[in-house]
Every structure is written in structure tokens, then in C-alpha cells.
N, C-alpha and C positions, 0 to 999 in steps of 0.2 A: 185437399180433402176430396175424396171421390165422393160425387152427388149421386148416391145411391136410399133406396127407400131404407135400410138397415143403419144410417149412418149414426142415425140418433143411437137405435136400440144397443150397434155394436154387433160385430161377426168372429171374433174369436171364436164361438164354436166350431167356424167354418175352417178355421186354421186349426183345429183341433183334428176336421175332419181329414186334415191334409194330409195331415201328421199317420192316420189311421192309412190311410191310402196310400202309403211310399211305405210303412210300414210291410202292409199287403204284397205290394209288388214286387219287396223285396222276395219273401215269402213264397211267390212264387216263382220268382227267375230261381230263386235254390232248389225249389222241390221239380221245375221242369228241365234242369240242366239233364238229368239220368235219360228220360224219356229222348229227349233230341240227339243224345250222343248213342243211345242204344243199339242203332246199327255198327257201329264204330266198335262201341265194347262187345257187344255180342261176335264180333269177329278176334278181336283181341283177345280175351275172358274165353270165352268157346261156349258160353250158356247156350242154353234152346228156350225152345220157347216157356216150355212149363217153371224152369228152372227160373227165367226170366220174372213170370207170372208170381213163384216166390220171393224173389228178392221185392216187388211191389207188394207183395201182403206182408212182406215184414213191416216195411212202414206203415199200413194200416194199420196192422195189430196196435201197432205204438200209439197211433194216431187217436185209435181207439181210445186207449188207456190212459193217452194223455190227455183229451177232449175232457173227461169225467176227473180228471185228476186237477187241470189248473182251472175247470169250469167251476169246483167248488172253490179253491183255493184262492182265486180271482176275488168270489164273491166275499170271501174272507179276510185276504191281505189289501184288497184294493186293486182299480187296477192298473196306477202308477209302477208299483214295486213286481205285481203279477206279469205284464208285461216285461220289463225289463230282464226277469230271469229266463220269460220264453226266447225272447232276442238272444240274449245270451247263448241259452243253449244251443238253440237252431244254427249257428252260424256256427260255432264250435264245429258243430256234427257237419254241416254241408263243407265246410275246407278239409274236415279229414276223409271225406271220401279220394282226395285227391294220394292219399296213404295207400289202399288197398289196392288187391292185384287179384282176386278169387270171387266168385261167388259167393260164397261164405261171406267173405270180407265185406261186399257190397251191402249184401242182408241186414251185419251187424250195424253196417253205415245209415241206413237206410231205417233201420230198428230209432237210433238214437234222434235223425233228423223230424223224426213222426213224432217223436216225445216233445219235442219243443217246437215244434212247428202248431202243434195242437194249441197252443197259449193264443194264436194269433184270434180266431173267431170268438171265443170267449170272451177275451180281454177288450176287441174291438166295438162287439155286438151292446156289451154293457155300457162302453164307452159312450157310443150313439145315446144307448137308454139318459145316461147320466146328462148329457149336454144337449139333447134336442127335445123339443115340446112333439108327441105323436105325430102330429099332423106334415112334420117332418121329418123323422126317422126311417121310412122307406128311402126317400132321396137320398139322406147320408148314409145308410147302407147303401147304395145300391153305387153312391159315389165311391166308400171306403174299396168295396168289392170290386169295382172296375178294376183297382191295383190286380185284381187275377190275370184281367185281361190286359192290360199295360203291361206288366211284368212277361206275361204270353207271347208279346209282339216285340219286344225290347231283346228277352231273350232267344229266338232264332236269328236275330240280326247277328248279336254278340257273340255267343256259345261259340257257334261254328267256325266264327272267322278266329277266336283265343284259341280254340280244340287246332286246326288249321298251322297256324302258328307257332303256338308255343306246347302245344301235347293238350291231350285230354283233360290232363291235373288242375289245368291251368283255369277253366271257367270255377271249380267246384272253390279252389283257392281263392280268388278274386271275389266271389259273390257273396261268399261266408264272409267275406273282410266288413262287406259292404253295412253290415247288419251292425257293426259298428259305428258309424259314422251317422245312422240314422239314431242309437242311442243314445247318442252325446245330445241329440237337441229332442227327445222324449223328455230325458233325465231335468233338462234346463227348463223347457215350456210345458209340462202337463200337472193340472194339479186338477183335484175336483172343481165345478163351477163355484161352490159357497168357499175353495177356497184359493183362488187363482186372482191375484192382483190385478188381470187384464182383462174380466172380466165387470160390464159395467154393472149399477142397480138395475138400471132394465133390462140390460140382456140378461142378467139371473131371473127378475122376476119373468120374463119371457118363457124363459126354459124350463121354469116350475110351473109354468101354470099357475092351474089348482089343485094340482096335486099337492099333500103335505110330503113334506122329508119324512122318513121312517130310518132308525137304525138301522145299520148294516148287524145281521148277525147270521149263524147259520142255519141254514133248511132242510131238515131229516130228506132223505132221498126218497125215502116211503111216503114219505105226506107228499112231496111233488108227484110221485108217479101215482097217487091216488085221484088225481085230477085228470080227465079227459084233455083238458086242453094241454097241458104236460106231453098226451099220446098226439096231439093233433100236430103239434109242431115234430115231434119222433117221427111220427108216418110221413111227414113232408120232406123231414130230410132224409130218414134211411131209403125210401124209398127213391130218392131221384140223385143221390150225391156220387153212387156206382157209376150213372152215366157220362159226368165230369171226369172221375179217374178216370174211365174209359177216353173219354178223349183228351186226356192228358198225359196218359201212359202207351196207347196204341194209337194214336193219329199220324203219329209222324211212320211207326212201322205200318199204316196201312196204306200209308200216300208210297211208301219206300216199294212196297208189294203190287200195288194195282195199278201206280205209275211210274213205276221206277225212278223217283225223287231219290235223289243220296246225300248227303251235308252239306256238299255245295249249289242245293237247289230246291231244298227245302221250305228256306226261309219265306218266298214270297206268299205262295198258299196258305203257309201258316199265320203269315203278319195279315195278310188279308181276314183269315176266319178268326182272331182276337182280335183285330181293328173294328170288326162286328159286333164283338161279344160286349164290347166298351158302349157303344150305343144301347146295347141290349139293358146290361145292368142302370147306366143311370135312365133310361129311359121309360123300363119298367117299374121302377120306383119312381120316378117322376108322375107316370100312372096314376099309382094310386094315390099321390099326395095331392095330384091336379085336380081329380074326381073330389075329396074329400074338401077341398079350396071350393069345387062347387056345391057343397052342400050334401054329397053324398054321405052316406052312414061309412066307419068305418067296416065294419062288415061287406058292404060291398062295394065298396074301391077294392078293399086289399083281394075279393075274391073274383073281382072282374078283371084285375089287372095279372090274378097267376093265371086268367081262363083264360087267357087274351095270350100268355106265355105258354103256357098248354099244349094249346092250337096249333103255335108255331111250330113246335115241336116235330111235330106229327108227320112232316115230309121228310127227315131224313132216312125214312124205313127206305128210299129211292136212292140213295147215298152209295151204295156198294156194287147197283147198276146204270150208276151216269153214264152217259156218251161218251163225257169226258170230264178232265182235272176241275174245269173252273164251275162246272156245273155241279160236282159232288164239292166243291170247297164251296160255293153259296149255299148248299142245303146244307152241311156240317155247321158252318156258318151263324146261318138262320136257330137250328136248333141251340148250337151251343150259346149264342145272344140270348133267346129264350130263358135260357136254365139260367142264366146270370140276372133275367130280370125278374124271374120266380123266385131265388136264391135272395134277390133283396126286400122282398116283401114277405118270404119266412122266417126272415131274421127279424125283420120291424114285426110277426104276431107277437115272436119272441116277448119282446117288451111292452106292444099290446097286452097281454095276457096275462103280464105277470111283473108282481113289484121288481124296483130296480134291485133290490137284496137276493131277489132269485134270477134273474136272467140269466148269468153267467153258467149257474148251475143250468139251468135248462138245454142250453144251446149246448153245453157239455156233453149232456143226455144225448138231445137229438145228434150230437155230433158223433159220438159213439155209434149210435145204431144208423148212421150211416158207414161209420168205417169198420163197423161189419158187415155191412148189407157188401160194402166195398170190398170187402176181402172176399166173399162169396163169388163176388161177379166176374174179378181178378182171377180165382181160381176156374170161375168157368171158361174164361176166357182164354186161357192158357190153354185148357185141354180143349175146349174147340176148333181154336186155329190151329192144334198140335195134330190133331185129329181129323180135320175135314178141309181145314185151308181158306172156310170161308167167315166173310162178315155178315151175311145177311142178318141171319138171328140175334147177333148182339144191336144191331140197329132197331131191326122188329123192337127188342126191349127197350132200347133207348127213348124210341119213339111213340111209345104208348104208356109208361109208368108216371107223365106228373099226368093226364085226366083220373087214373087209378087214385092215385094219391090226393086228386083235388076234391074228388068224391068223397073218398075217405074223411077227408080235415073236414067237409061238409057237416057229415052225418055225427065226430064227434063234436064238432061245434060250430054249430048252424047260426048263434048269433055270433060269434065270437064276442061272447062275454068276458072281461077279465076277471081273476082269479080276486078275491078283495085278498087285502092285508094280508098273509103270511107269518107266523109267528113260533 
């Protein structure tokens, strides 16, 4: 028996969290396989850059539409069964990438994997809400989220050396399989807390508080976006989620460009700036659940700890005129840690701010009007390096939209109050 202070109360939710977090990194070793191999197909394929820039806003668009599609759907079915159709789908879509041979084909590839990839934040985020008491929902965000960054680091090991190997086909086959295997024990170990056998009395009465249970039922989309704090968490995420695709879709062709990295020498700069980002996420959520452990208000843990992520931000505007590789991989680095450690304490207002019967929808919301904001930036991005060749200005932006956006969540919600009951 491990002599731990939890042993009485019980840590199954942490095994829950686990579960959320290999989920995650599946998640993203499928959606960063395109980006890593992109020099590879861009020579194979023949795309350019803008053409490029479209096959990544077709999964936006999807992304889009699925965020708002399983973020209700979640709050409706559950999110046992709501997840499991995401997995499902995503892994379907990321093995037949290994089918196509066209741009087009990539798009439609791309179009599908966005649909069901969308299920993953939604399903996750209420997950948190449902099995942790406030005071720790930043941390298990910001642990589930790490999977961006594990799955980041995992996949330039892997990718290159299967692409290498056995053909290109051969990561998007493999990875897709993977989403299986992680189902089979979703399916066996997840159930709500009031109703999972391994969960003890204390760890339930833990996890509720005193909060009461409220039915699950649905929440017109108008009564949520009538609520400020609805827009505070949209402006948080549209406004800083562009900056991620950006360095998930063009990191690796910028390293390929200003340092001449190719697939066999990729990987290390990249494992280094997601080795970072890992510390980033839990560490920023750690923030603000350490502050809140010392007495501090919710209000300003969660808003000291995205100022503190902000901040960091702010140097990689230096990034596209380093001296050299390991100098622009620490600022990339630093920023992208950042975004992962802001990224877990806008997901924890999420549930802050709003019963566990709306979260799912909310995170939906704001996930949508990021993978529009993302499809916009995508598209600028494409025609600017098509057109001028440089990075500066997409840094400049990267590097200054979360203080925009911290001001912004400020001003519509300066205590962050939560939203009462929902009905």
C-alpha cells in the first residue's frame, strides 16, 4: 500500500486523468504526423505553399464544426459514449490519410480527421469538471493537456524513422490503429464518479464538494452566448489557439527554411521545444492550484498564473532573428510551454464558470472560434510566406495576442464569477 496523503480518500480520479492524457497524445501524434512529413509530401504531392495553407484550413473548418457539434452532443450523450465515437472517428480518418496521393485528397483527409479529433477537448475538459473538486482542475488540465506535448516529442522520434522505412503511409496507418487500443480500456474503466465501482465514499464526497449534482440536460446556445463569461473564455481561446496551429503546422517547415533541418534531423530541436512545453502545461496549472492551496481567491490564481504565461510569451517576437538553431528552439520553446500553461487554466475557467451540464457546450464555443481565428491565420500565413518569405510578422502576432486576450477575459470578467444553475 503506497503511504501517500490520498490513500484513505482514494486517487482514481487520477487514473481517470491518465486515461485523458494518452487519450490526448494520441491525438496529437495523428494530427502532427502531416506537419513533420510536409517537406517530404510537399516534394512528392507538388503543393506550394498556399495550397499547403489550404489542406490545414480544411481541418480547421472541420475542427470548427466539430468543437460545436460533439461539445453539445458530449453534454448530452455523456461523456463515456461521446468520446468513444470521437476516437473512433479520428483514427478511422488519420489511417486513410495513408490512401491518398493529391491535394484534394489530403483536404478531404484532413476535412474528416478535424471532425473527430474535435471530441477530444470537449469530452476531456467536462471529464476534469466531472471527477475533480476546482481547486484541482487546473492541474488535471494542464496534466491531460501535456499529452499535446508528449504526443509532440514521441512523434518526431517515431514519424520519421516509419516515413524512412517503410513509406510515408506507414506513420498515418500505425497511429490511427493506436486509437484503438487506447478504447478498449476507456470502454472497460470510465464511468461517471456516482457511478464507477472504484471510486471510494470519500473520494466522491471529495470531488463534489459542495457542490449539488444537477441533471444533465440541454443549453440553448443563445442563453450561453448571453453570458459574458461564455465571451471571456471565446476571446481566450480564439484569440491565442492560431498561435499553436502555427507552431504545429509551420515549425518544422521553418526550422527546414532558416536551418536547413530535413527529416532526418529534425527530430532533436523539436523533442527539445515539446520536452518544454510538458513542463509548461503542468506547471502552469500547478500555478494556479498552488496559489489557490495558499489562500489565494480563485480569481486571481487563475489570472496571475495566465500573466505569468503571457509574459513568457512575449520573447519569441526574437525567434526568426536568432544567431542560431538552439537559441530560436529555446524562445519557440519558452513561448509554446507558455500557451500550454495558459491553455490549462482556460480550460479549468471553463468549469470555473459554468455548471458541469454546460461545459462541454462552452469549450465547444470557444473551440470553434478558435478554429476560426485558426483558419484565418492559416490563410494568412500561407500568403505571407508565399509572398515575402518571411517569419517575422507571424511571431510579432504570436507574441503579443494572450496580454490582448488577458485584458480582454479582465474586463468581461473581472471577478470571474460563475454563471449560477443553467436551466
Amino acid at each position: 500500500m503506497m503511504a501517500v496523503r490520498t490513500s484513505s480518500l482514494g486517487n482514481w480520479r487520477w487514473k481517470i486523468c491518465a486515461l485523458l492524457f494518452f487519450a490526448t497524445t494520441i491525438n496529437y501524434m495523428d494530427r502532427q504526423v502531416l506537419g513533420l512529413l510536409a517537406p517530404t509530401l510537399q516534394r512528392d504531392i507538388g503543393w506550394n505553399e498556399i495550397q499547403y495553407a489550404h489542406i490545414i484550413i480544411a481541418f480547421q473548418a472541420a475542427y470548427a464544426i466539430g468543437l460545436v457539434m460533439f461539445g453539445r452532443w458530449v453534454d448530452w450523450i455523456g461523456t463515456r459514449n461521446g468520446y468513444s465515437v470521437a476516437v473512433i472517428f479520428w483514427s478511422v480518418a488519420a489511417a486513410a490519410h495513408a490512401l491518398v496521393r493529391s491535394v484534394f485528397g489530403f483536404g478531404v483527409a484532413r476535412f474528416a480527421l478535424g471532425l473527430g479529433e474535435a471530441g477530444n477537448f470537449p469530452s476531456a475538459v467536462k471529464a476534469v469538471a466531472e471527477w475533480f473538486p476546482p481547486r484541482e482542475r487546473a492541474l488535471a488540465n494542464g496534466i491531460f493537456n501535456s499529452g499535446c506535448n508528449v504526443g509532440a516529442v514521441i512523434a518526431p522520434l517515431l514519424v520519421p524513422w516509419m516515413a524512412i522505412r517503410w513509406g510515408w503511409p506507414a506513420p498515418f496507418i500505425a497511429l490511427g490503429a493506436l486509437g484503438f487500443v487506447w478504447l478498449v480500456f476507456w470502454r472497460i474503466f470510465y464511468e461517471s464518479p456516482e457511478k464507477s465501482p472504484r471510486v471510494s465514499p470519500e473520494e466522491l464526497a471529495y470531488i463534489r464538494g459542495n457542490a449539488p449534482e444537477t441533471a444533465s440536460q440541454k443549453i440553448p446556445w443563445g442563453k450561453l452566448l448571453a453570458y459574458r463569461q461564455t465571451w471571456a473564455f471565446i476571446v481566450g481561446y480564439g484569440f491565442t489557439a492560431p498561435v499553436w496551429w502555427f507552431y504545429l503546422y509551420w515549425l518544422t517547415k521553418f526550422l527546414n527554411k532558416q536551418y536547413g533541418l530535413d527529416l532526418t534531423n529534425l527530430g532533436l530541436p523539436l523533442v527539445v521545444i515539446y520536452s518544454m512545453t510538458c513542463f509548461g502545461s503542468i506547471g502552469g496549472g500547478w500555478l494556479s492550484s498552488a496559489l489557490m492551496r495558499r489562500g489565494w481567491s480563485l480569481n486571481a490564481s487563475r489570472k496571475t498564473a495566465m500573466l505569468v504565461c503571457a509574459v513568457c510569451v512575449v520573447p519569441v517576437v526574437f525567434a526568426p532573428h536568432a544567431a542560431n538553431l538552439w537559441l530560436a528552439t529555446f524562445l519557440i520553446g519558452l513561448a509554446a510551454s507558455a500557451h500550454q500553461g495558459w491553455a490549462a487554466n482556460l480550460f479549468a475557467l471553463a468549469s470555473d464558470l459554468f455548471p458541469k451540464n454546460a461545459v462541454a457546450s462552452v469549450v465547444g464555443l470557444g473551440g470553434m472560434a478558435g478554429a476560426l481565428t485558426a483558419m484565418a491565420f492559416s490563410e494568412s500565413t500561407g500568403f505571407i510566406l508565399e509572398t515575402t518569405g518571411s517569419y517575422w510578422t507571424l511571431f510579432a502576432i504570436a507574441s503579443s495576442v494572450y496580454l490582448i486576450a488577458l485584458a480582454i477575459i479582465h474586463w468581461l470578467s473581472p471577478g470571474l464569477q460563475p454563471v449560477k444553475q443553467l436551466s
